[in-house]
C-alpha positions as CSV (number, residue, x, y, z in Angstrom):
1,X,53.6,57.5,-45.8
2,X,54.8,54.7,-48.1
3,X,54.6,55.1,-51.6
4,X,52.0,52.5,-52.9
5,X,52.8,53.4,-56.7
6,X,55.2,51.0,-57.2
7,X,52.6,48.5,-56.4
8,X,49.3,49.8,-58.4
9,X,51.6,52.6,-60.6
10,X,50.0,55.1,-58.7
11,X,50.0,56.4,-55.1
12,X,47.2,56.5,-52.7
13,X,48.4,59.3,-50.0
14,X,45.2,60.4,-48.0
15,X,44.7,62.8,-45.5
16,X,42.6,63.0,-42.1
17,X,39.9,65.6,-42.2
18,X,36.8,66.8,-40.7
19,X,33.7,65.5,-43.0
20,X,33.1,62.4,-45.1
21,X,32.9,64.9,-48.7
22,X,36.7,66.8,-47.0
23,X,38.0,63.0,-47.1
24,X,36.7,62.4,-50.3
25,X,38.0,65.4,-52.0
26,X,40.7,65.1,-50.5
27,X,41.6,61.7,-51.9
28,X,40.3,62.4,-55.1
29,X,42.7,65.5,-54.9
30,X,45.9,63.4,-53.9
31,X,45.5,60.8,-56.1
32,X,45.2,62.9,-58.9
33,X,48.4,64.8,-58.1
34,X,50.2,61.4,-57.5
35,X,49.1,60.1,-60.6
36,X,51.4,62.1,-62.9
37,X,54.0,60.3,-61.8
38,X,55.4,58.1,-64.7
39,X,53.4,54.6,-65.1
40,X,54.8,51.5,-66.4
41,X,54.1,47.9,-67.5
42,X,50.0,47.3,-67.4
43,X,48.9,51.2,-66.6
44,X,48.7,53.9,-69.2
45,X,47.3,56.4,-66.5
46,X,45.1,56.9,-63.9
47,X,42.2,59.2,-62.3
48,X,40.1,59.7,-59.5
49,X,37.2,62.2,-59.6
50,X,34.3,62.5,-56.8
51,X,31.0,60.8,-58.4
52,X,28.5,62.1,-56.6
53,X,27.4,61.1,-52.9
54,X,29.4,58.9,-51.4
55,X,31.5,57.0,-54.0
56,X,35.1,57.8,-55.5
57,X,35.3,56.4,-59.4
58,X,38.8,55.3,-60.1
59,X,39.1,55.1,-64.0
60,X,42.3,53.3,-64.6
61,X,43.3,53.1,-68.6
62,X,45.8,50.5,-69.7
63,X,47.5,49.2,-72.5
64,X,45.7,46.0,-72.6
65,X,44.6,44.9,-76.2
66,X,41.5,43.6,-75.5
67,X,41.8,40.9,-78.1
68,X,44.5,39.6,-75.6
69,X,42.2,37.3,-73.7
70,X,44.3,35.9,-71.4
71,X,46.2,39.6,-70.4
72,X,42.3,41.0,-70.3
73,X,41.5,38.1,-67.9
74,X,45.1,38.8,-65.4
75,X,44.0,42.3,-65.5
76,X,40.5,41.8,-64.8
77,X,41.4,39.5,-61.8
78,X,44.6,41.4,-60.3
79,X,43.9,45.2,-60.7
80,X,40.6,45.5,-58.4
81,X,42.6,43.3,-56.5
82,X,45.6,45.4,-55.8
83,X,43.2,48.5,-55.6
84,X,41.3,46.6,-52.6
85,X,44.7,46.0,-50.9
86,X,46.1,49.7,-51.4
87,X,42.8,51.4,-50.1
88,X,42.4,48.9,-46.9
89,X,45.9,49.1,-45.5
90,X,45.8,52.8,-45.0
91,X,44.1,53.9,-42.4
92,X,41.8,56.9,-43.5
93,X,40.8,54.5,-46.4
94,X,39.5,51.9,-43.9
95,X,37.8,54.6,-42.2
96,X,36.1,55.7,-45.6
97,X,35.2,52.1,-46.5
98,X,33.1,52.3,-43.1
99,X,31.8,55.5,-43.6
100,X,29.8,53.6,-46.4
101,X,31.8,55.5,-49.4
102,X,32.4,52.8,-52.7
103,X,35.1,53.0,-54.7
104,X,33.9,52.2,-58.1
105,X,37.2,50.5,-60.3
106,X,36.6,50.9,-63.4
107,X,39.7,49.9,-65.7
108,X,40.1,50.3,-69.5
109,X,42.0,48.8,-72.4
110,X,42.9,50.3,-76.1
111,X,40.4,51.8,-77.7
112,X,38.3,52.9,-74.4
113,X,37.1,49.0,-74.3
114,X,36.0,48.2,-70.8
115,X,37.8,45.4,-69.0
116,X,36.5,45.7,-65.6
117,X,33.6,47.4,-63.7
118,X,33.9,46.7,-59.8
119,X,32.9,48.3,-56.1
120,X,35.1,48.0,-53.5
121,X,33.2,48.4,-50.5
122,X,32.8,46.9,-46.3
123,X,29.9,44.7,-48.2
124,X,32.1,43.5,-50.6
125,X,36.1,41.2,-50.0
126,X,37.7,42.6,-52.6
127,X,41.4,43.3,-51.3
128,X,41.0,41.9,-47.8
129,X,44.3,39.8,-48.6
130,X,45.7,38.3,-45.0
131,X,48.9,39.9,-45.7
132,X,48.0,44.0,-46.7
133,X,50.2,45.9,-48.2
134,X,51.3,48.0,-45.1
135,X,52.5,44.7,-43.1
136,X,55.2,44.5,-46.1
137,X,58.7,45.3,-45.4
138,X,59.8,48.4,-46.8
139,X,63.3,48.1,-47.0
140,X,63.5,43.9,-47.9
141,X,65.8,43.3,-50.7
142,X,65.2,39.7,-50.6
143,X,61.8,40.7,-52.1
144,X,61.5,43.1,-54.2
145,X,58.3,45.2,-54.2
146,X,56.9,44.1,-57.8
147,X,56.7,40.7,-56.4
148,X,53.1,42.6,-54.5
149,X,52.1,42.8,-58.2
150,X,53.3,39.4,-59.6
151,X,51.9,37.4,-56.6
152,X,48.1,39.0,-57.8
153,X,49.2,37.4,-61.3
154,X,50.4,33.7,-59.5
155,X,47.3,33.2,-58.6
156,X,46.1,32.5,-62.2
157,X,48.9,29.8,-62.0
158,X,49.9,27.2,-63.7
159,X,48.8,28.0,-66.6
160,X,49.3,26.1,-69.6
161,X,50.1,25.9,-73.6
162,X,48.0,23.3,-74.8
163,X,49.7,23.4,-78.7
164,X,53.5,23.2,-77.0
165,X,52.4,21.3,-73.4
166,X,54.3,23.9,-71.4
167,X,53.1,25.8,-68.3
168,X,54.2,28.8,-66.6
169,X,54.6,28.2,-63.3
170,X,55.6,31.1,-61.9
171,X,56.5,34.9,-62.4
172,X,58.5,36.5,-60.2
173,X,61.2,39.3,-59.8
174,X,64.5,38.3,-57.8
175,X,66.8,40.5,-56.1
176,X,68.2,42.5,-59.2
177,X,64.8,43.2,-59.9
178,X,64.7,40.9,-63.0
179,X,60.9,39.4,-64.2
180,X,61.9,35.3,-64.0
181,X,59.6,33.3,-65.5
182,X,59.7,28.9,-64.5
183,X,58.4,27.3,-67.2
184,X,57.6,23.8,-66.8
185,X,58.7,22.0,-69.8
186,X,57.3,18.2,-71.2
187,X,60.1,15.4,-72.2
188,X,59.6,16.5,-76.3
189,X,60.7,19.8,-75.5
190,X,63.4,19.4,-73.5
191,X,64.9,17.9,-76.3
192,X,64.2,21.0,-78.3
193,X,65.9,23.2,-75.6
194,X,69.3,20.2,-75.9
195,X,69.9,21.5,-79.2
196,X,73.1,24.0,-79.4
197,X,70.7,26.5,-81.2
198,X,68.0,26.3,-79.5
199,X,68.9,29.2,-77.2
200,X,69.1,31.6,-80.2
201,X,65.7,30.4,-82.1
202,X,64.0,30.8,-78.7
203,X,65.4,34.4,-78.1
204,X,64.7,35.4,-82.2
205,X,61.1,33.9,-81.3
206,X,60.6,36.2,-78.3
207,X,62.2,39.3,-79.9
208,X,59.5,39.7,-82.7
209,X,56.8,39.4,-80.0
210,X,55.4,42.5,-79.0
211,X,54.0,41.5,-75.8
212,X,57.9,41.3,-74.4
213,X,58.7,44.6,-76.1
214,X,55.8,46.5,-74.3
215,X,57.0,44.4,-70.9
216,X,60.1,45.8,-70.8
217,X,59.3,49.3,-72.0
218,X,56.5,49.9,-69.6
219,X,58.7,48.2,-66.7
220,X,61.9,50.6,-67.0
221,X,61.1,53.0,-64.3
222,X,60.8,49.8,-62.1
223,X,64.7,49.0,-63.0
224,X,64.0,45.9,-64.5
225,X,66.5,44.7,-67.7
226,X,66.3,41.3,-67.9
227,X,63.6,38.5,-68.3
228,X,65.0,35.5,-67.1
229,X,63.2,31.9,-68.6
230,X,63.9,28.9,-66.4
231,X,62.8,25.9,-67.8
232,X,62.3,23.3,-65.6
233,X,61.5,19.4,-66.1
234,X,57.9,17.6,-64.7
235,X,59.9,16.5,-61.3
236,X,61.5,20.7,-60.8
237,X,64.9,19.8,-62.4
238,X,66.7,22.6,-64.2
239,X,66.5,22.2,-67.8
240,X,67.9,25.4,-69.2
241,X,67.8,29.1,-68.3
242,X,68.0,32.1,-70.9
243,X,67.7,35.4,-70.0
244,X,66.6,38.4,-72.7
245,X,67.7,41.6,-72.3
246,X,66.6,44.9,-73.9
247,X,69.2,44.6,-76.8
248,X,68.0,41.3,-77.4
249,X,64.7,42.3,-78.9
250,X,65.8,45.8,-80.5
């Protein structure tokens, strides 16, 4: 069975049974087990326990500041999301869906704050992407699995800096598993990025953010070591590309 943790950070390995509560405890049971496994870049951990009749309550705790608006709203939007997908593309989950069980998501930032509260259920589309997570090549190195995470995130795309005028277009991991940002950049500051420092102010900038500290710490049992930033111009020209590695923000 493939291992959906390095999609949601946590597998979801379920096995047939005889009864609706046997399935249920059996997930509840597996997912547990499979959630000890180390987490990385939005999860913290994550547990399953049986909560009485026919729902499963998934309480997933992350390291979301909830002050963070706009990382409380990605969250918000992709987690339930990615859940949805994981629990439809295997089999016995479809099969608990229409036995009428919910899955109640209920995801948490610092400080036990509350991000999200949501049911995944056969009344209800969350996760019933076209493409589900079992259709997805195992073995393709021309896209690397974290993209199944970063595409939830695209959809919030562009989105843009009102004080600098810059958008991020996209986020996406290429074939050496590095997180590549394309920034769209206006005429003002691509003569910023011209200048001969410009590289180093921008990479001194990023290094006392703590946002990019916690990316790359929580994304190291992913293999990822760089975050690449290509800017690019209104019409898609290239403007300038700087990667950061760990050492750059130490």
């Amino acid at each position: 069975m493939r291992n959906l943790f390095i999609i949601l950070f946590s597998a979801i390995i379920l096995s047939s049974c005889q009864t609706t509560t046997d399935k249920i405890n059996d997930f509840v049971s597996n997912y547990n087990a499979s959630s000890s496994m180390p987490n990385s870049y939005m999860i913290k951990s994550t547990r399953a326990v049986a909560s009485g009749g026919n729902e499963i309550t998934i309480k997933i705790n992350t390291f979301n500041d909830p002050i963070n608006k706009e990382e409380t709203r990605l969250i918000r939007s992709s987690i339930p999301e990615i859940m949805g997908q994981a629990i439809r593309s295997e089999k016995e989950g479809r099969e608990l869906i229409e036995k009428d069980v919910k899955f109640i998501i209920k995801i948490y930032g610092l400080g036990g704050k509350v991000i999200a509260d949501e049911v995944i259920d056969k009344n209800i589309a969350i996760g019933k992407s076209p493409k589900n997570i079992r259709s997805l090549p195992k073995e393709n190195k021309k896209d690397p699995p974290l993209n199944t995470v970063l595409e939830v995130y695209n959809k919030s795309l562009p989105m843009e800096d009102r004080s600098s005028g810059t958008k991020i277009m996209s986020i996406k991991a290429d074939t050496e598993n590095n997180i590549v940002y394309t920034v769209e950049v206006p005429e003002s500051f691509k003569v910023l990025l011209s200048i001969d420092d410009s590289e180093k102010i921008i990479k001194d900038k990023i290094a006392q953010s703590p946002r990019f500290k916690q990316i790359f710490t929580r994304t190291e049992a992913l293999g990822v070591s760089n975050i690449i930033f290509k800017y690019i111009d209104a019409k898609g020209n290239s403007v300038k590309e700087i990667t950061i590695n760990k050492d750059d923000i130490q």
